[in-house]
Every structure is written in C-alpha cells, then in structure tokens.
N, C-alpha and C positions, 0 to 999 in steps of 0.2 A: 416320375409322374407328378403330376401337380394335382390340388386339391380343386373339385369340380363345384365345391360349394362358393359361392362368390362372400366376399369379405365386404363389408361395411364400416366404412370411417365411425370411430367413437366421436359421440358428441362435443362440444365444445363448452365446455363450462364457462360461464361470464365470472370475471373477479366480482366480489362481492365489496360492494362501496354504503357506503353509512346511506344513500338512499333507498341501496334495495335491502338492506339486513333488516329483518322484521325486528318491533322495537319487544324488550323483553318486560315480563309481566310484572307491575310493579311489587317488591316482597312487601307483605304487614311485617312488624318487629314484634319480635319474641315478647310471648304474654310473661311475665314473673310466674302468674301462678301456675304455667304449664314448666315454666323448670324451677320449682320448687317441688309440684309433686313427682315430675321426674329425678330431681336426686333422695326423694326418700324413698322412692320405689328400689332406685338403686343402692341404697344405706340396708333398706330392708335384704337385698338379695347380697350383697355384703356380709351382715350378720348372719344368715341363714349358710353362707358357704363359710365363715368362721366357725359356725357351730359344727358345722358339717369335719371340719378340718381338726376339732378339739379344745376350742375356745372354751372357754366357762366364763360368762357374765348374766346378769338377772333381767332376761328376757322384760319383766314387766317395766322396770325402771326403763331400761332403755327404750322400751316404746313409747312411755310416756315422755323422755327430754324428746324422742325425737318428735315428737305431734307437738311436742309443745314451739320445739325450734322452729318448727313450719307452721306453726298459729303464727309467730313473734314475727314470723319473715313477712307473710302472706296479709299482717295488718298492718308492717313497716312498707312494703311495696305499692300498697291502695295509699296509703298516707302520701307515701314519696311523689306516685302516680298523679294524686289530687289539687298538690302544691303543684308542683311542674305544668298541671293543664291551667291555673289561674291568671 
C-alpha cells in the first residue's frame, strides 16, 4: 500500500556568494581595563580556592600587591592608549 499523503519536493537552497552573505558586525577591540579587572577577579577566585584547598598566605598583603598591580597596569594602559592615539 502506498502513502495517501502527497510528498513535496525540499526547497532548493541558493549557494551563498560574497553578494548575498550579509556583511558581519564590525568587532570594537578589547578595552585594557575590562581585562585587567577580569584577571583580578580571576587572581581573587584563585586565591579564595587555594585557601579553600590549604594554602596559608596573608590575605591583606596580597590584596594590596594585587590592587596595586592593577593601579600600575590600568595607568600603564591609558598612558600606552594616549601615545598611540597622537
């Protein structure tokens, strides 16, 4: 017995050629200071799973190199940024 529903040919897809591929969205480039504070967020969650695991170091010290390393970075970056735009 055959099937009483009637069948319809699949579409026909057109190849895709560089005039019809829609053009894609131009990227901006990576701010400095969004990864600089993304890897002390990640230094902090670091530390927090070394502690976690048994590490002993002095909490307060190390918070202060690391805010300091991210001042040092974060006013090396606008500097570098400032030159390059002249």
């Amino acid at each position: 017995m055959t099937d009483s529903q009637p069948t319809a040919p699949l579409p026909v897809q057109p190849e895709a050629t560089a005039a019809t591929e829609p053009i894609p969205p131009a990227r901006r480039p990576l701010r400095p200071s969004t990864i600089i504070w993304g890897l002390v967020v990640a230094v902090v969650g670091a530390g927090i799973l070394a502690r976690a695991l048994g590490a002993e170091f002095d909490n307060d010290l190390a918070l202060i190199v690391l805010l300091g390393a991210a001042g040092v970075a974060l006013v090396g970056t606008s500097i570098a940024s400032a030159v390059r735009r002249r």
